[in-house]
C-alpha positions in Angstrom: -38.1 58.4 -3.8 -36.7 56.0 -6.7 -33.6 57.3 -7.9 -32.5 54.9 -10.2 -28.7 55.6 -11.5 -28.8 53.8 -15.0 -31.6 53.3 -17.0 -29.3 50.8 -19.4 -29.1 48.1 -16.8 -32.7 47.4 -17.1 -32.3 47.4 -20.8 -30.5 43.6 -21.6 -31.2 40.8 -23.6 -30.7 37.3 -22.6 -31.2 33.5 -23.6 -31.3 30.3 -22.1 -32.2 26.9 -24.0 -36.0 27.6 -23.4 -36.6 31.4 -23.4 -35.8 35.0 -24.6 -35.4 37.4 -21.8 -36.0 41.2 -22.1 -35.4 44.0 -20.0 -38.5 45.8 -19.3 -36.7 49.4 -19.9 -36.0 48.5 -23.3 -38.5 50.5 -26.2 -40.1 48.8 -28.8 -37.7 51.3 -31.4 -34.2 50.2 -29.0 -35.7 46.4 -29.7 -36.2 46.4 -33.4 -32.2 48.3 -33.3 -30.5 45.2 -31.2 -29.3 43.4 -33.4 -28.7 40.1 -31.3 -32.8 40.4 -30.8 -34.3 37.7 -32.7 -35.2 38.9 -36.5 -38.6 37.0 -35.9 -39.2 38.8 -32.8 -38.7 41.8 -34.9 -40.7 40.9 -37.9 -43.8 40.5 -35.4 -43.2 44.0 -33.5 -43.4 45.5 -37.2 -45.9 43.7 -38.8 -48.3 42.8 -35.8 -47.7 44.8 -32.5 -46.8 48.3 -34.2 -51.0 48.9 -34.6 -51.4 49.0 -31.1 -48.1 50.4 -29.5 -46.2 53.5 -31.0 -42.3 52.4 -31.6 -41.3 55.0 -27.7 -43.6 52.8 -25.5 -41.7 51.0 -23.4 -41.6 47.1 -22.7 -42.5 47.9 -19.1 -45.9 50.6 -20.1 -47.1 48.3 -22.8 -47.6 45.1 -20.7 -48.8 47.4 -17.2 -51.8 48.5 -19.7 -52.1 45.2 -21.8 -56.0 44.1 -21.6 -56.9 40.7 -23.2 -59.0 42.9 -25.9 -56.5 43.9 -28.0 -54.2 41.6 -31.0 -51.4 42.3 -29.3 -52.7 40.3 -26.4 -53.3 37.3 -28.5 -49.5 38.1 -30.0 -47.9 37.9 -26.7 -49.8 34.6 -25.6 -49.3 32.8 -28.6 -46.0 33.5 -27.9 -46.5 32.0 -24.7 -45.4 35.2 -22.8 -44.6 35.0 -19.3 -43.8 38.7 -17.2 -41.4 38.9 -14.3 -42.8 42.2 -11.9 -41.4 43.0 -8.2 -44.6 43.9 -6.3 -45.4 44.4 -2.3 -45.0 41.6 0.3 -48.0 42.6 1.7 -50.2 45.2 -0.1 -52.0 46.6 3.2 -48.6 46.9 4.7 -46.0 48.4 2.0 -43.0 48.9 4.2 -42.7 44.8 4.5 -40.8 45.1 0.9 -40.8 43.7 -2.4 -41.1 40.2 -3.8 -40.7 38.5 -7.5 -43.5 36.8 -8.7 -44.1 35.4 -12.8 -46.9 36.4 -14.6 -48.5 34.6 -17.4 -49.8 37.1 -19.7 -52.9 35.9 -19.6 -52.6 36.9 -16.1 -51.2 39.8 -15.9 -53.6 40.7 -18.5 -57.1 40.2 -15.8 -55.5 42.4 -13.4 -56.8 46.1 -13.8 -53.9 49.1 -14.0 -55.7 50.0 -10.9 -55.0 46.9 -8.9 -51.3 46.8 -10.2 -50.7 50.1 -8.9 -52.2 49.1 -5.3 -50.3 46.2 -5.7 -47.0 47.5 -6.5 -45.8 45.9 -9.2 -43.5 46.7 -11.3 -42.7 45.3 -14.8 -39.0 44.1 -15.2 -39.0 41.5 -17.8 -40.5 39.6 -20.7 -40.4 36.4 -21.1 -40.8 34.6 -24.8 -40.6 30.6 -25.6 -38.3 30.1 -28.3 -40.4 27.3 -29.0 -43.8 29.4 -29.4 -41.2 32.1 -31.4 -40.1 29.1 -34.0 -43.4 28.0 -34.4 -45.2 31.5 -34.8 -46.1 32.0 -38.6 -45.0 35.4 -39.8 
């Protein structure tokens, strides 16, 4: 059983010189009410992703079900949007544990809902260049 004791510490927001990290947990709504979120980010989620994904889905639900047929696909790649899951060691043998891996989008994006869930992973952060962000036109 996963008992997990906060919910908030998979909801953060971080930067480096290259990237924008965010907390898989976090909901499209809790982004666009951060205010240390980048405003373009923002501007993108309400003008471009809200079609596809209500303003509740999470981070973490959206990219598990992301298919390369939909805009907000070709949002997240042009953003140049990498994924950070956990997922099993060994799939045939779960008990082994967990590993880290980074997903391009484009990806994490061929691999069925089916396959992730026989897989094991789990989403736990996005990833967006803040090069692709400055050069996205809004």
């Amino acid at each position: 059983m996963n008992n997990i004791v906060n919910e908030d510490d998979f909801k953060y927001y971080m930067q480096d010189i290259e990237r924008y990290y965010f907390g898989a947990r976090y909901d499209y709504n809790e982004l666009l009410n951060n205010e240390m979120v980048p405003f373009k980010f923002k501007t993108i989620i309400t003008k471009y992703i809200k079609d596809d994904v209500d303003y509740d889905t999470t981070l973490e639900s959206h990219l598990f079900y992301i298919t390369n047929e939909k805009y907000d696909y070709r949002i997240y790649k042009q953003l140049r949007a990498k994924v950070r899951v956990s997922q099993y060691k060994n799939p045939d043998n779960q008990a082994k544990g967990f590993k880290e891996k980074v997903y391009t989008i484009e990806q994490l994006s061929k691999i069925s809902p089916e396959d992730k869930l026989k897989e094991g992973i789990i989403i736990r952060e996005l990833i967006i260049s803040k090069l692709a962000l400055f050069g996205f036109s809004v």
